[in-house]
C-alpha angles and dihedrals in degrees: 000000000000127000094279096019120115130212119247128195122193111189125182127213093288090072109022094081091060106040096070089056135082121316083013136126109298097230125222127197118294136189130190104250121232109236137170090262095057125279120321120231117272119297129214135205095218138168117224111211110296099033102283107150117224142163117249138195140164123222098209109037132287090257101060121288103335085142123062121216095236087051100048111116096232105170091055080050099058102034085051094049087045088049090058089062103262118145085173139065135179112198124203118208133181107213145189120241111237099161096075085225102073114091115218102259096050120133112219124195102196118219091191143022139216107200111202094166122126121177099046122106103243117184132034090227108070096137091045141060095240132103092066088142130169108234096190076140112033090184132043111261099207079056093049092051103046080049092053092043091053101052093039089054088042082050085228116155117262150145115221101213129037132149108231119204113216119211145173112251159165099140116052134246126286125233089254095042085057095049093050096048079046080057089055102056098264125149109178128016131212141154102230113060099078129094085006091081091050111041086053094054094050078062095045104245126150103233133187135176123228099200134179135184106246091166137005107256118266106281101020091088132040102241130177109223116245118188091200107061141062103287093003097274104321093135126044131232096264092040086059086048092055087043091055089046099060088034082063091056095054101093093058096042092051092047092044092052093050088053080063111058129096126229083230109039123161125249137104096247093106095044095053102115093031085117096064089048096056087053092052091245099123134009123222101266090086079202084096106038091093095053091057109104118213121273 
């Protein structure tokens, strides 16, 4: 964080559930925003263990997944965040394991991203020219470390690399789908990471996942289907039970890796869109960037 940034966590429905628990986030109170791209999800004043403050905020409702990933408004959640005063945010992400190798229960912090997805706003700057970002890094490397730091101390299991394929939704992937991301180089697969990286970049915003395998992809193991259970039976009992358990362990890792991180650490993420203020297109409230027409 900088001297007067504050720290932000969106958590999906993997983690919610946990956070309020023992050991969990304390929650303050929280309130939807209102943006120029409609109102944010709730926000919540919220303490890490420890004490930390931080903003949070869930991507899918505070009562389970009321809210799709293909149907989140994240460009009102990350301007809202933004407007709070965050220039960092720490995402968590249940995932699908498409590299065999990955055990349900490992944490994965992903170094790259493949974005399939299609029907998802995914810029601010849809009446200008600007946005037109390198993403070398699509996620911010200070982040990725502090997030490494804090698993290996905590003796979690993790892998410290991984390449998530982002797709639509709803429906999941099919056996195919999931053979030809592996082609690409993909290792895990979820629905909520793009345009959530981007979008977060283009404010300048350093921005990490936190994943972790909560089933093997569709294909890469042999599973009966079963209608009466969470993905129909893509992990099994004792899988769920793995996933649960490194849920449980969010909360610490994210307050460990903030610990972590320096007020001046060093990455490019806050310096994204420097090039469009050399020029004079934009100033530095990012309040006005959007209002800004196209030269």
């Amino acid at each position: 964080m900088t001297a007067d940034g504050r720290c932000a966590v969106i958590v999906g429905s993997g983690a919610w559930h946990v956070l309020r628990g023992e050991g969990g986030f304390v929650l303050g109170p929280g309130a939807p925003r209102p943006t120029p791209f409609g109102s944010s999800r709730p926000i919540f004043e919220a303490h890490l263990p420890g004490g930390r403050p931080v903003l949070l905020l869930t991507r899918h409702g505070e009562r389970g997944y009321d809210v799709g990933a293909w149907a989140v408004n994240y460009r009102a959640n990350l301007w809202a965040l933004k407007d709070l005063g965050a220039d960092l945010v720490l995402a968590t992400c249940a995932c699908g394991g498409i590299d065999p190798a990955l055990a349900v229960g490992t944490f994965v912090l992903p170094h790259d991203l493949i974005d399939k997805t299609t029907r998802r706003p995914r810029t601010f700057f849809e009446a200008s020219g600007l946005g037109v970002l390198r993403h070398a890094e699509p996620f911010c490397p200070a982040a990725r470390k502090a997030l490494a730091e804090a698993l290996a101390e905590a003796g979690l299991p993790h892998v410290d690399a991984g390449v998530c394929v982002v797709t639509d939704g709803p429906r999941l992937e099919t056996p195919a789908e999931i053979r030809a991301f592996a082609a690409e180089g993909a290792t895990v697969v979820g629905m909520t990471l793009a345009p959530e990286f981007a979008l977060a970049r283009e404010l300048e915003m350093c921005y990490a996942p936190l994943a972790w395998v909560v089933n093997p992809a569709e294909g890469v193991r042999d599973r009966p289907y079963r209608p009466d259970v969470l993905f129909e039976g893509m992990a099994t009992e004792a899988e769920q039970a793995s996933a649960d358990a490194a849920a449980a362990r969010v909360p610490a890792v994210l307050a460990a890796a903030v610990d972590r991180l320096a007020p001046d650490r060093s990455c490019h993420c806050r310096s994204a869109m420097q090039r469009y203020r050399d020029d004079g297109r934009i100033g530095d409230d990012f309040r006005t960037w959007v209002e800004r027409p196209a030269p």
